[in-house]
C-alpha positions as CSV (number, residue, x, y, z in Angstrom):
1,X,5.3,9.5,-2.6
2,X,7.0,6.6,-2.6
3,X,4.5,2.8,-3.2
4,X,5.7,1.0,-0.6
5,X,2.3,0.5,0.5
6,X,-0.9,0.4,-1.6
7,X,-1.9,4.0,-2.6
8,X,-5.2,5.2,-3.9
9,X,-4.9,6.5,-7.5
10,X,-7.1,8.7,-9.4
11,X,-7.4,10.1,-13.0
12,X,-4.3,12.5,-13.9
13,X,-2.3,10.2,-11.1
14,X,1.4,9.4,-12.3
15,X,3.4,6.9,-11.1
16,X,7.6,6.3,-11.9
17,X,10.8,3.8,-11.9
18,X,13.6,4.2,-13.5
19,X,13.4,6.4,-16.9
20,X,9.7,4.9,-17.0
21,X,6.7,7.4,-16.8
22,X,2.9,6.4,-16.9
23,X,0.0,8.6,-16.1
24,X,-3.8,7.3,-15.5
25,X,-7.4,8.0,-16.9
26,X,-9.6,6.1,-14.6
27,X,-13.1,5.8,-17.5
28,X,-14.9,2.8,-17.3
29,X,-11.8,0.6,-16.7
30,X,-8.7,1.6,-16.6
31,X,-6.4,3.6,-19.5
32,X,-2.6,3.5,-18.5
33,X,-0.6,6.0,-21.1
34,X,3.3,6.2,-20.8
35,X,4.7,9.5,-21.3
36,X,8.7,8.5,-20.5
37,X,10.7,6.2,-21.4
38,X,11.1,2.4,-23.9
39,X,7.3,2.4,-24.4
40,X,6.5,6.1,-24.8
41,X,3.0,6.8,-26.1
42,X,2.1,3.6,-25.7
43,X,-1.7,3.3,-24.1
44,X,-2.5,0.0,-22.4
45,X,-6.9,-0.2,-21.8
46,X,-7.8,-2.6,-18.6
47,X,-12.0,-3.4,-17.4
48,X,-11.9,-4.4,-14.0
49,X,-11.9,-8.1,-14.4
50,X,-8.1,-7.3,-15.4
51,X,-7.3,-6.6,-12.1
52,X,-4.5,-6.8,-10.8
53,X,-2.4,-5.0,-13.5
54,X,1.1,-6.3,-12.8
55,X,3.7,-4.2,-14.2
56,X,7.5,-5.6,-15.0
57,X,10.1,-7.4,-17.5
58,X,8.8,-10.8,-17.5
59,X,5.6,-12.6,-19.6
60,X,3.6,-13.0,-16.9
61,X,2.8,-9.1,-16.5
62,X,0.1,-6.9,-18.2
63,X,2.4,-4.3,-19.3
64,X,5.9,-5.6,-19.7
65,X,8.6,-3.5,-19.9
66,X,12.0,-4.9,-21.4
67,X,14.8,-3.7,-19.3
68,X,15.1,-1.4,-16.8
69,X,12.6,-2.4,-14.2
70,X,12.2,-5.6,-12.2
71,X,10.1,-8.7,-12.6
72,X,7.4,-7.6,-10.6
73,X,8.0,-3.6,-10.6
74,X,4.4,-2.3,-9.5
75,X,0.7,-3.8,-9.4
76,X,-2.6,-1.5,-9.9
77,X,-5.4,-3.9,-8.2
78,X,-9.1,-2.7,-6.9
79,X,-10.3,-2.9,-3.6
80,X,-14.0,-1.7,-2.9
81,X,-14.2,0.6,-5.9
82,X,-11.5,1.7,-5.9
83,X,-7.9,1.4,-7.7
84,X,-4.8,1.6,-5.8
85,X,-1.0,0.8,-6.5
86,X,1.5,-0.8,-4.8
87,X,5.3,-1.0,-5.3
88,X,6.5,-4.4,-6.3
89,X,4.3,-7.9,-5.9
90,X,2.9,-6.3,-2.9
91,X,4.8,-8.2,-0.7
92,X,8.1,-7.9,-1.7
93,X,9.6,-4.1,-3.0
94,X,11.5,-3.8,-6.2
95,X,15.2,-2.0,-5.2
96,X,14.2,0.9,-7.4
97,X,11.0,1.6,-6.1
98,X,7.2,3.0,-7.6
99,X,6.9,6.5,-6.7
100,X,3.6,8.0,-6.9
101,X,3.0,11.5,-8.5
102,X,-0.5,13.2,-8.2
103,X,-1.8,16.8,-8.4
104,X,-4.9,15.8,-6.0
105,X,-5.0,14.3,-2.4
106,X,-2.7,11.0,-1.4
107,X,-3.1,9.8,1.9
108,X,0.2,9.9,3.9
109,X,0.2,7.0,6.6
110,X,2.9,6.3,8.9
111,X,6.2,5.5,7.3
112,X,5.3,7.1,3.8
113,X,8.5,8.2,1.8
114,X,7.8,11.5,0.5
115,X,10.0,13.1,-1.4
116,X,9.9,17.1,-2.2
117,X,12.7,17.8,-4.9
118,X,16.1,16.1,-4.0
119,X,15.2,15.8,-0.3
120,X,13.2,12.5,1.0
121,X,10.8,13.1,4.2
122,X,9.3,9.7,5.9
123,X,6.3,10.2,7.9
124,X,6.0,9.3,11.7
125,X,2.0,9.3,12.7
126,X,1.8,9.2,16.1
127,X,-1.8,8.9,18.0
């Protein structure tokens, strides 16, 4: 599912951009692990008085990624105990979006980009 609002994350949660994989362990903080890509292997450890977790190519992020991404590709943040991620600054979307990868529940609100192999579904909730 596309990030293009904040999602809630869990352990064994990946998220993607670009040729850029990282997968989460959610264990008394926060362990982000990327498994594609410039920094592969590379384990970043965060307690929650890191948050937000900005993700992107310039010095001001937690995890900076060289080329490839945008300034301000994805944030992790924590809201009421729990973690959720959001593409880009959270107000502004990087062009080559945060898409969210999980083998448990997301929750799907209206407009959510999902995509299911090469084909891209948006959500319409109505009420």
């Amino acid at each position: 599912m596309k990030a293009t609002s904040p999602i809630k994350i869990y352990t064994g949660t990946a998220f993607l951009f670009g040729d850029i994989a990282m997968i989460l362990k959610l264990d008394k903080g926060l362990i982000i692990k990327c498994t594609e890509g410039i920094l592969k292997d590379k384990c970043f450890n965060f307690e929650n008085n890191d948050l937000p977790i900005r993700v992107g190519n310039y010095d001001g992020c937690n995890i900076i990624i060289p080329n490839g991404v945008e300034k301000n590709q994805c944030r992790v943040f924590g809201y009421d105990n729990d973690f959720y991620i959001v593409d880009g600054d959270g107000t502004t979307p990087s062009s080559i979006g945060t898409w969210v990868y999980s083998t448990g529940f997301l929750e799907i609100t209206d407009n959510s980009i999902i995509k299911a192999g090469d084909i891209l579904f948006q959500a319409s909730i109505s009420t």
